[in-house]
C-alpha positions as CSV (number, residue, x, y, z in Angstrom):
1,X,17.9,4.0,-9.1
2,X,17.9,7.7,-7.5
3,X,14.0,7.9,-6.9
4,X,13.1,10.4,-4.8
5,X,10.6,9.3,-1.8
6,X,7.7,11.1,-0.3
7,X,4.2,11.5,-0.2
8,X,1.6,11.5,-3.0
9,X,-0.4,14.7,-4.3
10,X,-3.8,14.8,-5.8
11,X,-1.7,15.4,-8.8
12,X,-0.3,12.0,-9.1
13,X,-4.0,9.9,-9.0
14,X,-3.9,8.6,-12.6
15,X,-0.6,7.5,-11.9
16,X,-1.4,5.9,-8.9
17,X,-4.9,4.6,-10.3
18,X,-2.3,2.4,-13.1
19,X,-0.4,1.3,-10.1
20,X,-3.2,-0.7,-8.4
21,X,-4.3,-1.7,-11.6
22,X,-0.8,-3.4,-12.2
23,X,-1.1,-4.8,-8.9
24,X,-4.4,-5.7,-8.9
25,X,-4.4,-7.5,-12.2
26,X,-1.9,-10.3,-10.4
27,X,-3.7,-10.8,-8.1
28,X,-6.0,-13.7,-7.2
29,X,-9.0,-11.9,-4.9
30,X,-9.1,-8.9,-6.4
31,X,-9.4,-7.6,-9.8
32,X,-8.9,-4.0,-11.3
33,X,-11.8,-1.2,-11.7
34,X,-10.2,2.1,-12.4
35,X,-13.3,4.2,-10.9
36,X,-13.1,2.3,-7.4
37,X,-9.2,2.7,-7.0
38,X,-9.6,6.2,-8.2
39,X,-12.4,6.8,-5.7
40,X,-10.1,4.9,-2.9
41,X,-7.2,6.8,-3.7
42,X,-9.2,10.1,-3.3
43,X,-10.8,9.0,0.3
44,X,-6.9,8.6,1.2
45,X,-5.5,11.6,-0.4
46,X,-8.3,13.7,0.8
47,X,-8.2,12.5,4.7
48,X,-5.0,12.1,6.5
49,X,-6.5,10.6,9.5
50,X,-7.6,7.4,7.2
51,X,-4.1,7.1,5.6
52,X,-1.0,8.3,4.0
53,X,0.7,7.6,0.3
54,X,4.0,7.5,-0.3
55,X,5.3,7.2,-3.6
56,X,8.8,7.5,-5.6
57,X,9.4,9.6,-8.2
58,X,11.4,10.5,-11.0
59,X,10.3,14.0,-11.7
60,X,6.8,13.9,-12.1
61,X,6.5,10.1,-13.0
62,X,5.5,7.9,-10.4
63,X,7.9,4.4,-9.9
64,X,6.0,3.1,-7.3
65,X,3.6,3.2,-4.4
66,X,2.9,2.1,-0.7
67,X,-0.1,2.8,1.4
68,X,-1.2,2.8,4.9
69,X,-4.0,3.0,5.8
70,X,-4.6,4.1,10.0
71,X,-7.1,2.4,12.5
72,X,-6.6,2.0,16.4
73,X,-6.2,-1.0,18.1
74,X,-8.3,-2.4,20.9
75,X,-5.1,-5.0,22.0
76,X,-2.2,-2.5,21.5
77,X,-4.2,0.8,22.8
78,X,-2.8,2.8,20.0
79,X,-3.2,3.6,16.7
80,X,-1.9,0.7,13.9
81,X,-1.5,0.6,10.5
82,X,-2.3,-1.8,7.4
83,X,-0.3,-1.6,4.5
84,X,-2.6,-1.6,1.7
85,X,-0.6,-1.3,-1.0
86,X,2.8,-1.7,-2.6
87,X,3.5,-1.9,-6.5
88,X,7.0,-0.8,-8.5
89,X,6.3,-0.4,-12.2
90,X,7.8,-3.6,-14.1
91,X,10.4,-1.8,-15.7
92,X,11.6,-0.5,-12.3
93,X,11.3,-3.9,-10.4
94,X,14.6,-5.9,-9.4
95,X,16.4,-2.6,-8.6
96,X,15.8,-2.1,-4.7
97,X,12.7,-0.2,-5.2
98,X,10.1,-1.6,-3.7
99,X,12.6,-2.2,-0.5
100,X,13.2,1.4,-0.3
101,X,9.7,2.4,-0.3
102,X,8.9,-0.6,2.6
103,X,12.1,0.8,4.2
104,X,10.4,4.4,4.1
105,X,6.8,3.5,5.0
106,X,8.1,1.9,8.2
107,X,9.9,4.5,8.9
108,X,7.2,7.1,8.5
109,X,4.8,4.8,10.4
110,X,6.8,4.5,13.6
111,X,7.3,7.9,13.3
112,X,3.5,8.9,13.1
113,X,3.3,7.4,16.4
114,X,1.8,3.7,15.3
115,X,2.2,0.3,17.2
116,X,2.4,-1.9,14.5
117,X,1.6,-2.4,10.7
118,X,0.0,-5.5,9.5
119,X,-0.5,-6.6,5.7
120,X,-2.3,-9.3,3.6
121,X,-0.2,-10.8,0.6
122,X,-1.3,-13.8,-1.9
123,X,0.0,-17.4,-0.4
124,X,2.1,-17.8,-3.4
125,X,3.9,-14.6,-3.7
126,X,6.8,-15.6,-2.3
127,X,9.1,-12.9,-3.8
128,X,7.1,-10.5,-1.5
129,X,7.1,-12.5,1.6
130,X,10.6,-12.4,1.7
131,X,11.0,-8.4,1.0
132,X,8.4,-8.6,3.9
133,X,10.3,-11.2,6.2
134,X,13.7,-9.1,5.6
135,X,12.0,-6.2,6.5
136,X,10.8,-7.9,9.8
137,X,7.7,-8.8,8.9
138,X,6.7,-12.2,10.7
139,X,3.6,-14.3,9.8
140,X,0.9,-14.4,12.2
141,X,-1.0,-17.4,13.5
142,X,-4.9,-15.2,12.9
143,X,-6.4,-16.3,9.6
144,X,-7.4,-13.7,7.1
145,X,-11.2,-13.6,6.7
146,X,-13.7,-11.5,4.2
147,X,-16.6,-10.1,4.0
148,X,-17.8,-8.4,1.5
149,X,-20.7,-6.0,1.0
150,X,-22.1,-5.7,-2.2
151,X,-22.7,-2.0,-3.2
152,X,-25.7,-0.3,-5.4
153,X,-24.5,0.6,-8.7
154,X,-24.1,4.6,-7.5
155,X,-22.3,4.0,-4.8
């Protein structure tokens, strides 16, 4: 597939609003609400210093996406990433895709100057532990844990 890779414009947000709605629909601890991902998205387009987008593209249609968002680690002294997010449209999944745009969201981290990325993935998504693994992605020993805040109706 000859995707092109880059980042995302505020012209691609519906596109990338039906990503995480794909992605979030599979999931087990989170489930899809088109106004929060759209506001999300917008607090990461609209800020660089909270995060980047990259996406593939086939003209103007959007294949797939990866986010990081940036924080600073006490225990590394540097900035460090979190990869959010990474979905492939079904149709486009099985062709190296979503490798590619791990591949290039690696590469654009270490570039950007950060220590290390960390990510969060369901226990039984095996398919993406190993694109993770092969990418040199190791589990960790810390245990994720949530809290959640509830939020007023406007907000």
């Amino acid at each position: 597939m000859k995707a092109r890779l880059g980042a995302a414009r505020a012209a691609d947000l519906a596109q990338l609003a039906a990503l995480l709605g794909i992605l979030f629909a599979q999931e087990h601890e989170i489930s899809p609400n088109a106004r929060k991902q759209r506001r999300g998205l917008q607090l990461i387009l609209g800020n660089r210093a909270i995060g980047r987008i990259y996406v593939a593209r086939d003209g103007a249609r959007v294949l797939g996406m990866v986010s990081i968002l940036r924080s600073v680690s006490t225990a590394e002294g540097a900035p460090v990433g979190l990869l959010e997010d990474l979905v492939v449209r079904p149709e486009c999944r099985g062709r190296g895709l979503g490798k590619r745009l791990l591949d290039y969201a690696i590469a654009r981290s270490r570039a950007a100057g950060l220590a290390r990325l960390i990510l969060l993935t369901d226990g039984d998504n095996f398919g993406a532990q190993r694109l993770y693994a092969r990418a040199g992605f190791a589990r960790s020993q810390m245990l994720p844990m949530r809290l959640r805040f509830r939020r007023s109706a406007g907000t």
